[in-house]
VOPAGU-2260 file (C-alpha; in pm, 1 decimal, decimal comma):
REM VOPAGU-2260
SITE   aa  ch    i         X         Y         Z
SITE  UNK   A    0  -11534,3  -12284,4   -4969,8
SITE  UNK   A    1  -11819,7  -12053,9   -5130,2
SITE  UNK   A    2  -11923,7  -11794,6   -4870,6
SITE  UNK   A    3  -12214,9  -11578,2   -4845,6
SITE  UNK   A    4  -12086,9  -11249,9   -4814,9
SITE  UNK   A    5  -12195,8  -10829,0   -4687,1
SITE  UNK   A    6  -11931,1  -10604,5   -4880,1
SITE  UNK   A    7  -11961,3  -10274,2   -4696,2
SITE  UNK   A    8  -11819,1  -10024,3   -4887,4
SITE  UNK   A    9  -11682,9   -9739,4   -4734,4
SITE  UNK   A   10  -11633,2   -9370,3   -4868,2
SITE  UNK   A   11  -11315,8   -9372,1   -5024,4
SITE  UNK   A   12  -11473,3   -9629,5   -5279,3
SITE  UNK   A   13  -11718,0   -9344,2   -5434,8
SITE  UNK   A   14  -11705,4   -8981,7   -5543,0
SITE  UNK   A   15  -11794,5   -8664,5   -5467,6
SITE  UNK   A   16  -11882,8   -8565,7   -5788,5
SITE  UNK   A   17  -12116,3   -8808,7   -6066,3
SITE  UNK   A   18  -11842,4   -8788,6   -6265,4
SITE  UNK   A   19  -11612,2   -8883,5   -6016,4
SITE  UNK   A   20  -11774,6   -9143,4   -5901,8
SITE  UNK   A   21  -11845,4   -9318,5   -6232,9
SITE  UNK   A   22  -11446,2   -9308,4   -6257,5
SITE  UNK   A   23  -11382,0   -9459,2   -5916,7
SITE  UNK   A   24  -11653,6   -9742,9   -5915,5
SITE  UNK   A   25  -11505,5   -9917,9   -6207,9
SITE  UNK   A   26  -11196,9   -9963,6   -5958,4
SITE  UNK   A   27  -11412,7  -10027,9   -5683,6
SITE  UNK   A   28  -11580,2  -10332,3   -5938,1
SITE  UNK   A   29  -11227,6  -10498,7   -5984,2
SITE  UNK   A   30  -11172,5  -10597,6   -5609,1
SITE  UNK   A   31  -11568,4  -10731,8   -5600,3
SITE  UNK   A   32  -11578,9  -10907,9   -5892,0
SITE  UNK   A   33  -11291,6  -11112,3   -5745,9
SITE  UNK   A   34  -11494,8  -11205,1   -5482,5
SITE  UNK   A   35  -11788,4  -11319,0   -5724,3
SITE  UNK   A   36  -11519,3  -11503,2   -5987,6
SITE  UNK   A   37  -11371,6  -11682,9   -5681,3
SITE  UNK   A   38  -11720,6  -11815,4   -5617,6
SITE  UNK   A   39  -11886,1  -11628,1   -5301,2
SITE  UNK   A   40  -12203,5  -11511,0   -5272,5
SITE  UNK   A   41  -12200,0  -11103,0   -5246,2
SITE  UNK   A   42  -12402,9  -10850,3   -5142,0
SITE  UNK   A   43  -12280,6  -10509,1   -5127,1
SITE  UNK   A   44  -12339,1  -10231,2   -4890,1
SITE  UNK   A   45  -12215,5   -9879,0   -4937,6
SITE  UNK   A   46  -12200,3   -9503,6   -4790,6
SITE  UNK   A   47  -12376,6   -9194,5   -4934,1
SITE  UNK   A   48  -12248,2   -8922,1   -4743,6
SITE  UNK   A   49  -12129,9   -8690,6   -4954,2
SITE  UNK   A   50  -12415,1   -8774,6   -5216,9
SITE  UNK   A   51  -12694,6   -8740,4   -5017,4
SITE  UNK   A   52  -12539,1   -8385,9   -4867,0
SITE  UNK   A   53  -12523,1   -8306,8   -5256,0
SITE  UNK   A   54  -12879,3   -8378,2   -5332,3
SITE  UNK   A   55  -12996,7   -8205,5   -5018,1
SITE  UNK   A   56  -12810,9   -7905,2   -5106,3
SITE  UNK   A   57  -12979,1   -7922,3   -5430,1
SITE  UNK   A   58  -13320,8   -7922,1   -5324,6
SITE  UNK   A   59  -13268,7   -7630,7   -5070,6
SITE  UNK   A   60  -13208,9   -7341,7   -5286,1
SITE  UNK   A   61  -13352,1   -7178,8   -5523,0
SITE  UNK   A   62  -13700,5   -7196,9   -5594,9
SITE  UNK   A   63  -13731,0   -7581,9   -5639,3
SITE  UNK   A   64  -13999,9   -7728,4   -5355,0
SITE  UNK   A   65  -13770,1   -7861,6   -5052,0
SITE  UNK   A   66  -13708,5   -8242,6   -5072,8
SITE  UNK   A   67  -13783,6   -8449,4   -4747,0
SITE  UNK   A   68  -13472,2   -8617,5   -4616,0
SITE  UNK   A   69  -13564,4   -8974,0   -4648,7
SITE  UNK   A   70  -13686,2   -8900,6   -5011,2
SITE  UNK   A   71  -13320,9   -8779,4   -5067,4
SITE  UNK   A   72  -13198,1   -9117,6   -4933,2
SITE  UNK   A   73  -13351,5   -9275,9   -5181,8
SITE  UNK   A   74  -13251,4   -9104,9   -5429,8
SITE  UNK   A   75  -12892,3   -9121,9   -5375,0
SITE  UNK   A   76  -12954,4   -9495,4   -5337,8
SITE  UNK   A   77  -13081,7   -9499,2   -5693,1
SITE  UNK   A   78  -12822,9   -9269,1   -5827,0
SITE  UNK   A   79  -12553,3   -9496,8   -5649,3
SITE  UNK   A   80  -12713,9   -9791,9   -5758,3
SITE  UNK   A   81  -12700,3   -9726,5   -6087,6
SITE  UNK   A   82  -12333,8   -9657,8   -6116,6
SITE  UNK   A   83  -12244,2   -9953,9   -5887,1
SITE  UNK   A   84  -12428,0  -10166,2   -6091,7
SITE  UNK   A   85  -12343,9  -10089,7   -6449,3
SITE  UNK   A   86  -11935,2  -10099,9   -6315,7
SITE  UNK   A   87  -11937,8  -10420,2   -6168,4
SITE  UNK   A   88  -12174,5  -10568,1   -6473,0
SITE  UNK   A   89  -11881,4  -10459,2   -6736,1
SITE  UNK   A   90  -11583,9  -10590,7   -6495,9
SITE  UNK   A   91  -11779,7  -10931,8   -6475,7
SITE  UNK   A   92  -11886,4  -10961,9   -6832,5
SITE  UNK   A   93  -11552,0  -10854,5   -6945,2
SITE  UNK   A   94  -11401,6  -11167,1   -6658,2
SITE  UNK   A   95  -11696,2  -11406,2   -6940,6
SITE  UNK   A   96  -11906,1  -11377,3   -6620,6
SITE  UNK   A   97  -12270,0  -11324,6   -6693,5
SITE  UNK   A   98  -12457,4  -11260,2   -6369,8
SITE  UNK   A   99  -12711,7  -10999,7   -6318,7
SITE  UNK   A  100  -12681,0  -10710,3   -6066,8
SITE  UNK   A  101  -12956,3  -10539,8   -5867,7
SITE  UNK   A  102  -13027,5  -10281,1   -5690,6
SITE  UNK   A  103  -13288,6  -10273,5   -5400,9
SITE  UNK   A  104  -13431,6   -9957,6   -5256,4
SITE  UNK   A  105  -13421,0  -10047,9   -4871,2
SITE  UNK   A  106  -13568,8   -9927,4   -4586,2
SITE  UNK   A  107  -13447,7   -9993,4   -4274,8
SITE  UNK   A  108  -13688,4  -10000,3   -3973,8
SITE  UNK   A  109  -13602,5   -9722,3   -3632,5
SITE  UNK   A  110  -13718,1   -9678,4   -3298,9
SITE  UNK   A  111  -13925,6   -9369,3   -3314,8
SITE  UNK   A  112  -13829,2   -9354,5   -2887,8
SITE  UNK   A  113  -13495,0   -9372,6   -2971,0
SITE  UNK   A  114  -13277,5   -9108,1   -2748,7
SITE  UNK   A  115  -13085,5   -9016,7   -3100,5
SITE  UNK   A  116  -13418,8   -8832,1   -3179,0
SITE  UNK   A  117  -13396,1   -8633,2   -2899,2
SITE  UNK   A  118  -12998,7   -8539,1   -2952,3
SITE  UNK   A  119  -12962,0   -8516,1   -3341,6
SITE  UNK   A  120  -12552,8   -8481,8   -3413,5
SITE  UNK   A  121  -12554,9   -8568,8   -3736,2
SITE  UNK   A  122  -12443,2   -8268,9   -3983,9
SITE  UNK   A  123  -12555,7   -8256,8   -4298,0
SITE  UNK   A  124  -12620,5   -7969,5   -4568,2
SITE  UNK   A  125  -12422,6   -7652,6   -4615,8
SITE  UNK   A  126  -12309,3   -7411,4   -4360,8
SITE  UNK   A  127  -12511,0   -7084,7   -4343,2
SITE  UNK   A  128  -12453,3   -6739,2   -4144,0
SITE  UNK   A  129  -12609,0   -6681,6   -3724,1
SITE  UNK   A  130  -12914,4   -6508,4   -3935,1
SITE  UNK   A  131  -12975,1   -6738,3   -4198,9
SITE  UNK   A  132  -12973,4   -7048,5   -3980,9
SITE  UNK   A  133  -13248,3   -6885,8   -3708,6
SITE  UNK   A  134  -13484,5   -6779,0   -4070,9
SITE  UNK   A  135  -13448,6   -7113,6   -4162,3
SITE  UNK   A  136  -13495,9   -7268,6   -3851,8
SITE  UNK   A  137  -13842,4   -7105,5   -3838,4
SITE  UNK   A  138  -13961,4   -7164,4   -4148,7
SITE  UNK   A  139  -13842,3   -7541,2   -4186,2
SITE  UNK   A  140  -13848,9   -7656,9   -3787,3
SITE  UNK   A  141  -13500,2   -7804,2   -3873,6
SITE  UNK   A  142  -13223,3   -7817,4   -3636,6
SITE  UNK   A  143  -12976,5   -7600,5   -3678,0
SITE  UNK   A  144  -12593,1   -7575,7   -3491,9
SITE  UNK   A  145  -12281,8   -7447,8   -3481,0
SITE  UNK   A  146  -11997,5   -7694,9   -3629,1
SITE  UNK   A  147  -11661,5   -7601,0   -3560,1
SITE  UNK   A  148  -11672,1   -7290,6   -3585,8
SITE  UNK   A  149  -11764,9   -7275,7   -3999,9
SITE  UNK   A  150  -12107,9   -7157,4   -3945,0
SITE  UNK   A  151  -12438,0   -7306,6   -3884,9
SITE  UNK   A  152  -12539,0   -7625,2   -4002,7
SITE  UNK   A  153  -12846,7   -7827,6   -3988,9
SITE  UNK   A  154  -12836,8   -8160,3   -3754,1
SITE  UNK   A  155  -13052,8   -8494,9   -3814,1
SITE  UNK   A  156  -13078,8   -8778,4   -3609,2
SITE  UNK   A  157  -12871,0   -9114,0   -3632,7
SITE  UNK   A  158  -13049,4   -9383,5   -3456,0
SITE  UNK   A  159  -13010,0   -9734,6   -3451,4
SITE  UNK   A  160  -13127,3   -9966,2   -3680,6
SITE  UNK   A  161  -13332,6  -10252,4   -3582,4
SITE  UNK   A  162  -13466,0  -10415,9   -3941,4
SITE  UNK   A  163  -13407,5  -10417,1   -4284,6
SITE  UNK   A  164  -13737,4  -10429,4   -4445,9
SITE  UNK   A  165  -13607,2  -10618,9   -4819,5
SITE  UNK   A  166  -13447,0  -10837,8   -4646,0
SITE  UNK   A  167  -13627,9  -11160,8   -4770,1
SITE  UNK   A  168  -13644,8  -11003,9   -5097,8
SITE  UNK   A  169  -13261,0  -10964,4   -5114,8
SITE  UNK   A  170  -13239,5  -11359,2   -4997,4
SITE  UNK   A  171  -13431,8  -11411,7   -5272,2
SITE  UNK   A  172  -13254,7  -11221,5   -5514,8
SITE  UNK   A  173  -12925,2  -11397,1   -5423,3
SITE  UNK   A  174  -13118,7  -11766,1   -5462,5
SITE  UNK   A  175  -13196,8  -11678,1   -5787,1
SITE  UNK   A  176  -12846,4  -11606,8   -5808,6
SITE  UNK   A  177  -12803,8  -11228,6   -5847,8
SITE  UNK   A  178  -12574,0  -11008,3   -5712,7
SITE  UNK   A  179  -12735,3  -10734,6   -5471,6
SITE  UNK   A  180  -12648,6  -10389,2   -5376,1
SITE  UNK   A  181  -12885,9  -10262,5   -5081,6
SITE  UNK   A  182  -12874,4  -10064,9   -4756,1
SITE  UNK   A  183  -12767,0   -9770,9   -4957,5
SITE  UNK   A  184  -12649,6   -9467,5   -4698,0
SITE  UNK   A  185  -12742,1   -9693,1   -4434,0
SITE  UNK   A  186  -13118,4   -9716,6   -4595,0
SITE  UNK   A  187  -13370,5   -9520,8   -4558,1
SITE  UNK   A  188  -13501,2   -9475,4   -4176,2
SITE  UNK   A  189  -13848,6   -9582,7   -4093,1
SITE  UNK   A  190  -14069,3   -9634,7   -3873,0
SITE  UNK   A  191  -14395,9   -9830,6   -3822,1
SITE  UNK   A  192  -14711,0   -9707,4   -3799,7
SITE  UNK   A  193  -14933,5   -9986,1   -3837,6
SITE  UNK   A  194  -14948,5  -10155,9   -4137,0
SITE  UNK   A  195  -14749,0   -9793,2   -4263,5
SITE  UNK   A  196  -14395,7   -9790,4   -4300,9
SITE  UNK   A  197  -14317,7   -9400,6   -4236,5
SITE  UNK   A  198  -13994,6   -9208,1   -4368,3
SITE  UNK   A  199  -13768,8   -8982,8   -4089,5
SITE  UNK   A  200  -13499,2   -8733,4   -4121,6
SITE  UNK   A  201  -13239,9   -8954,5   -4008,7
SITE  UNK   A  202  -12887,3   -9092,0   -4078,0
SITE  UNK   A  203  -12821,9   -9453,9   -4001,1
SITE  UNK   A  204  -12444,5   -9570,9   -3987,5
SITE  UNK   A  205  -12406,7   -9733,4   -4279,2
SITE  UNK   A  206  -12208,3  -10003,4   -4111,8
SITE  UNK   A  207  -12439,9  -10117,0   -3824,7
SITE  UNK   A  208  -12693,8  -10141,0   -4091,7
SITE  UNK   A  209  -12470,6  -10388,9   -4263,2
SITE  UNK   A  210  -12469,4  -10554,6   -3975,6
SITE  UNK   A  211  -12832,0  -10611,1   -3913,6
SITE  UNK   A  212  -12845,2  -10698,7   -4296,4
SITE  UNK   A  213  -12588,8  -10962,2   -4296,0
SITE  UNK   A  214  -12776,0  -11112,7   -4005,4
SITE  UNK   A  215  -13109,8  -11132,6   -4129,6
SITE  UNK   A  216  -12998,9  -11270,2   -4494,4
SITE  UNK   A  217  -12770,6  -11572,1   -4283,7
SITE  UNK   A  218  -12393,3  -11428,7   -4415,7
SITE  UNK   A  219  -12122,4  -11566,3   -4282,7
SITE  UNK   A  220  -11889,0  -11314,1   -4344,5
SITE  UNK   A  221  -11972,0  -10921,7   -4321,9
SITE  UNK   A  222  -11664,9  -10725,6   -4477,8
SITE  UNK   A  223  -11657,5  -10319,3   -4327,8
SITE  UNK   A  224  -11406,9  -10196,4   -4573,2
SITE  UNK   A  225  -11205,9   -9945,9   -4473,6
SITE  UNK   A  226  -10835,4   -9676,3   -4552,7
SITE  UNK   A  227  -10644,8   -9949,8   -4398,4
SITE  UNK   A  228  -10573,0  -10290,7   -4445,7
SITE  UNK   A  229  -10601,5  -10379,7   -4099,3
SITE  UNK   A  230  -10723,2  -10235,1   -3724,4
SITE  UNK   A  231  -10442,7  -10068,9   -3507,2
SITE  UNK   A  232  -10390,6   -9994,9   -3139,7
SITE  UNK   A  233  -10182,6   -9742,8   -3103,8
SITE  UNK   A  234  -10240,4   -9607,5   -3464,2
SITE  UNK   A  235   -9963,5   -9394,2   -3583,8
SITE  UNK   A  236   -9745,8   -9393,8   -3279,0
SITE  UNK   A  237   -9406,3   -9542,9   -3235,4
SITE  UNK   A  238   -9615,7   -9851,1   -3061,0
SITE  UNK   A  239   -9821,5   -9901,7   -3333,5
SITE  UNK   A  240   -9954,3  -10257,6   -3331,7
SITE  UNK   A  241  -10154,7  -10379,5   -3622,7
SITE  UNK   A  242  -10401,5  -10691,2   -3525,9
SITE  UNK   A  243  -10497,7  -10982,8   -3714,5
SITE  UNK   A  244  -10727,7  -11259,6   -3556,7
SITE  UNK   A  245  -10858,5  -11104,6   -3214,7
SITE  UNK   A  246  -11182,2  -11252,4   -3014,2
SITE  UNK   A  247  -11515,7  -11027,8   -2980,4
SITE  UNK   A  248  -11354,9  -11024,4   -2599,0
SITE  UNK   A  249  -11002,1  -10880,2   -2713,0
SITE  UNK   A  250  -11205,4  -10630,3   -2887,5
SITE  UNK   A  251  -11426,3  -10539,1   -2612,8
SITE  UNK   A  252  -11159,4  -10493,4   -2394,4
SITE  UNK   A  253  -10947,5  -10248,4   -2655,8
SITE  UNK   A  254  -11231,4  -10044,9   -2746,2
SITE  UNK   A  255  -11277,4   -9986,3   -2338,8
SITE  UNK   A  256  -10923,7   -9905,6   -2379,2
SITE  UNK   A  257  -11005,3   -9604,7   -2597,9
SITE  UNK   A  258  -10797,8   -9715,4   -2898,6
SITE  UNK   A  259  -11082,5   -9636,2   -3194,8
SITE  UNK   A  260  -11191,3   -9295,3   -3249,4
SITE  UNK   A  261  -11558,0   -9217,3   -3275,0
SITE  UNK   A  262  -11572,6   -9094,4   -3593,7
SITE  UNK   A  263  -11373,2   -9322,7   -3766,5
SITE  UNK   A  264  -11290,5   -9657,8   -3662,7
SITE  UNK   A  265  -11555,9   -9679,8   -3334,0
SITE  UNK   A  266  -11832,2   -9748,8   -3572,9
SITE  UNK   A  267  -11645,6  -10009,5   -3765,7
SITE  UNK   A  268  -11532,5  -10222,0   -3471,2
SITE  UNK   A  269  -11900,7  -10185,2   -3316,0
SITE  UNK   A  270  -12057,5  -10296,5   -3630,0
SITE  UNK   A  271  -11816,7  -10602,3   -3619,1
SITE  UNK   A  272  -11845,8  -10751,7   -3249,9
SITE  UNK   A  273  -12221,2  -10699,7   -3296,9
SITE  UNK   A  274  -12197,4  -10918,8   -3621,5
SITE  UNK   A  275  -11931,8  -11168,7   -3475,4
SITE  UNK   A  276  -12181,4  -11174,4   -3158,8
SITE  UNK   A  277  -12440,2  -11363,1   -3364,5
SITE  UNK   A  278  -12276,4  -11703,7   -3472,5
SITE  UNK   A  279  -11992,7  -11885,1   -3366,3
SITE  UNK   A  280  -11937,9  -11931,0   -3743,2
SITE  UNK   A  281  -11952,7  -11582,9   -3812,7
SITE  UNK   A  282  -11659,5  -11374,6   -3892,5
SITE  UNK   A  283  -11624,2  -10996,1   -3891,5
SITE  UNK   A  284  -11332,2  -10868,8   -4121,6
SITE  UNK   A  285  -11200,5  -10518,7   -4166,3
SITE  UNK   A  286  -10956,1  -10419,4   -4463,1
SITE  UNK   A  287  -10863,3  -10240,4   -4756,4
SITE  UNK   A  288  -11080,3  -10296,9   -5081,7
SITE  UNK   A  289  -10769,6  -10374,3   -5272,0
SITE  UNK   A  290  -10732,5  -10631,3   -4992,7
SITE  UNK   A  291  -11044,8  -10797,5   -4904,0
SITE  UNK   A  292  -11018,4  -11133,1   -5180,9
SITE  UNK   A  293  -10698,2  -11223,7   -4965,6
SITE  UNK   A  294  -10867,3  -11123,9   -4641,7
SITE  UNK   A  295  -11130,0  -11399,8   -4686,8
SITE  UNK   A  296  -10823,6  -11616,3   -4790,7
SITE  UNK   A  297  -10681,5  -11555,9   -4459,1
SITE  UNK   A  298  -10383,1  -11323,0   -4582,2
SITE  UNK   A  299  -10457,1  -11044,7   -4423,5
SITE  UNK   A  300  -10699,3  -10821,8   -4235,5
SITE  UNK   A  301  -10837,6  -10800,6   -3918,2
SITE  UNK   A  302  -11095,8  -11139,6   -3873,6
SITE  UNK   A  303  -11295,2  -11070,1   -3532,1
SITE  UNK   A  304  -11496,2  -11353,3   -3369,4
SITE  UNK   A  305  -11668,0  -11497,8   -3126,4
SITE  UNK   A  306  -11383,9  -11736,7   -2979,5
């Protein structure tokens, strides 16, 4: 049965480098265009970490003018875009599959009051000496902390996102029958001023964006892609236990438990209940990308729902 369908794309799917990454998308195409041949309706999510940290970097040395955060967002969104795009238009054609591929600049809409504001964590950038962090700190107003014990690094915000602005222009993007690739990075943070949409130096997880996306464009299936080809409790100890189909409840009750680590799989099981939360019909599933055409078959994975 055809499925409409949020790919989120972790990480490990794209490079460091552009080169890199060029390589490693062409893999990452094979797995989506599966989902496409077999009928679905995709949209695809993805990270920008390392990307964005790379374009930052780039804009903060030297004599070139510094670049506002959100304005690096959307560049690596572009620059991600275009390599996404191009890879998974040559696996399809080359599968006698014409369908065309966009990519959508998003925004995605922030509580200016959120408490994130007040307590960036988020590291981004390089790491710089005691000195150069306090110069910079008062000549920029950024943020700047200690992380673990590497040197100084500047901290943004990473708030929770409540809209994604495109969203009815991705709906009608897939209607028309194209294949989408937003929320870049987690999109770029806004707020709302009015009638004024205004950029902030933030970081939103790209996977609770993915969330809110696959809500507001009616998916019934938002894959969070991840190392693994299914959650654990227990993971990597003798009582390792790897889960299949668990209830938003089951879920609830490991993740009180303490079994998902805040920087890794926390975010990903959040992301999923929150999704799961919204539709009886709704499933949440978390695997590998090499995995995730027999995860919708019901092969594999982890499926989270509401009952």
């Amino acid at each position: 049965m055809k499925k409409r369908i949020v790919v989120a794309l972790g990480g490990n799917a794209l490079g460091h480098k552009p080169e890199e990454q060029r390589e490693l998308v062409r893999q990452t195409a094979k797995p989506i265009a599966d989902l496409i041949e077999s009928g679905h309706e995709v949209v695809i999510s993805h990270g920008n970490g390392p990307q964005v940290g790379m374009i930052n970097l780039a804009f903060s040395s030297g004599n070139v003018p510094r670049m506002p955060f959100p304005e690096c967002g959307a560049m690596s969104q572009g620059y991600i875009g275009f390599h996404l795009q191009n890879a998974l238009s040559e696996e399809l054609l080359s599968r006698r599959i014409d369908r065309p591929v966009s990519t959508i600049i998003t925004q995605v809409v922030v509580d200016e009051n959120d408490p994130a504001f007040s307590h960036p964590t988020k590291p981004i950038g390089p790491f710089y000496s005691s000195d150069e962090a306090v110069r910079i700190a008062a000549e920029t107003g950024y943020i700047m902390r200690e992380d673990a014990g590497r040197g100084y690094r500047r901290v943004i915000a990473s708030p929770q996102p409540l809209e994604v602005v495109e969203s009815k222009t991705v709906k009608a993007l897939i209607r028309a029958g194209q294949i989408v690739i937003t929320v870049g990075g987690g999109g770029i943070p806004v707020i709302r001023k009015d009638n004024r949409l205004e950029g902030v130096a933030a970081v939103i997880d790209k996977d609770f964006a993915s969330c809110v996306l696959a809500t507001m464009i009616d998916a019934d299936i938002l894959i969070i892609l991840t190392a693994v080809e299914k959650i654990a409790l227990h993971y990597g100890k003798p009582q390792e236990k790897w889960l299949d189909k668990v209830t938003v409840r089951e879920m609830e009750h490991y993740m009180q438990e303490g079994h998902f680590a805040s920087g890794s799989m926390l975010p990903k099981v959040q992301a999923s209940i929150a999704f799961a939360k919204t539709g009886r019909w709704r499933t949440a599933l978390v695997t590998s990308l090499e995995k995730a055409d027999d995860g919708i078959k019901g092969k594999t994975g982890t499926h989270i729902s509401l009952y």
